[in-house]
Structures are given as structure tokens and as C-alpha cells.
C-alpha positions as CSV (number, residue, x, y, z in Angstrom):
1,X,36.8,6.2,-14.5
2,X,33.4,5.2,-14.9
3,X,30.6,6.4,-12.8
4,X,29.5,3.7,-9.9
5,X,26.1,2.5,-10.2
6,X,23.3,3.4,-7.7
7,X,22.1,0.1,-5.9
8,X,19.1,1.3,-5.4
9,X,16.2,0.2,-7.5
10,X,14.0,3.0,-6.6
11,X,13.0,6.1,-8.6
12,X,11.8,9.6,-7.9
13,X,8.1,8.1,-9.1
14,X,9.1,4.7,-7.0
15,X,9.1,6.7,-3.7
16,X,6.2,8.4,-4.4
17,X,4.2,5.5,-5.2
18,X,5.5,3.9,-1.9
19,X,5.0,6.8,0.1
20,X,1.7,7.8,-1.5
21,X,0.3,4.1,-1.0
22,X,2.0,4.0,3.2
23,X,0.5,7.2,3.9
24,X,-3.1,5.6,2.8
25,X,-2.5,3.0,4.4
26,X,-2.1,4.9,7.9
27,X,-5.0,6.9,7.0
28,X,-7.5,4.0,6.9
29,X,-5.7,2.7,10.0
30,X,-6.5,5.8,12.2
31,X,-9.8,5.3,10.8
32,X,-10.1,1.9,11.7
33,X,-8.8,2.5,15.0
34,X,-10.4,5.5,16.2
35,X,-14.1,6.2,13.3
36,X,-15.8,2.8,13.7
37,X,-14.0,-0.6,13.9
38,X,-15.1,-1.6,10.4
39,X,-12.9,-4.3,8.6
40,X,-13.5,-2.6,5.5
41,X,-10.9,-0.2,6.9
42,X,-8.7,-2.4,8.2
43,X,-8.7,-4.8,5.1
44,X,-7.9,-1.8,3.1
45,X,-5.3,-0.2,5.8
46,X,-3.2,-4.1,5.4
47,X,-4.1,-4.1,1.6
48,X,-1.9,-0.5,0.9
49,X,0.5,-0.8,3.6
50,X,1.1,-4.6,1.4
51,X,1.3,-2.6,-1.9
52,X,3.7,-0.1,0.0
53,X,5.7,-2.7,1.1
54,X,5.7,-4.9,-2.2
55,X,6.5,-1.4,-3.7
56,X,9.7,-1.0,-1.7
57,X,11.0,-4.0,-2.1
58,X,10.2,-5.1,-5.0
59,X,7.9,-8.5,-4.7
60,X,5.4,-8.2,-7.4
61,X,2.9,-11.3,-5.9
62,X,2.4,-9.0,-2.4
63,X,1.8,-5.8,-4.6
64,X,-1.1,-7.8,-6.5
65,X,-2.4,-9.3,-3.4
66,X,-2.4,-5.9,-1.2
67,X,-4.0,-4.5,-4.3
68,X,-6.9,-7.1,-4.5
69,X,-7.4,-6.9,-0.4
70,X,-7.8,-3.2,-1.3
71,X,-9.8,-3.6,-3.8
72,X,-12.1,-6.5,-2.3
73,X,-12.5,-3.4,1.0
74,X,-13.5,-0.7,-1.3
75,X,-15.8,-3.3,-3.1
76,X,-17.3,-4.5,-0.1
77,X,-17.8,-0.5,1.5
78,X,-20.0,0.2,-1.6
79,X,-21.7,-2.9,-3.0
80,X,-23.1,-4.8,1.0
């Protein structure tokens, strides 16, 4: 008998990625809600939580638009 397959798409370096990007996400909402009310953080909180998500389920298109709302945060915290 063959093996069954795993219907999971996700690797060890998958979860991590996901995980990793969620946990940065919460971060920058914490500091959103409770170090200053600035956009920047909250643009950038929705940005990774959008890459998490896009991560975990596979959608490529919300992965490259958390990543550009990401991005576009960090951008704007260094360069206005």
C-alpha cells in the first residue's frame, strides 16, 4: 500500500513564515493601539496580518498587496 498524501500545503518553513509574519503583525497592533495611534502602525499591523493570511492560504495577489501596504508604512515612517 502506498503512503496517503498529506492535504496540507504547508511546510515546516510555511508555518514559520506565517507565524513569523502574524506575530508582527500583533506587534505593530499593540503598538498602534496602546504607543501612539499612528497609521503607519496600523497600515503595517493590516499589511502582515494580509501577508500571514495570504501565506496560510495560499492567495498570492493578498500576499503582494499586504506586502506593499507594509512596505508603503515602513516607507512612510522614514521618508515624511
Amino acid at each position: 500500500m502506498t503512503e496517503p498524501e498529506s492535504k496540507s500545503h504547508m511546510t515546516t518553513g510555511n508555518w514559520i513564515f506565517v507565524v513569523a509574519a502574524a506575530l508582527l503583525g500583533v506587534i505593530n497592533l499593540i503598538d498602534f493601539a496602546f504607543y501612539g495611534h499612528d497609521f503607519r502602525d496600523l497600515g503595517a499591523a493590516v499589511g502582515l496580518l494580509f501577508i500571514a493570511w495570504g501565506g496560510y492560504k495560499d492567495i498570492t495577489m493578498v500576499m503582494v498587496g499586504g506586502a506593499l501596504l507594509a512596505i508603503g508604512s515602513v516607507a512612510a515612517k522614514y521618508l515624511l
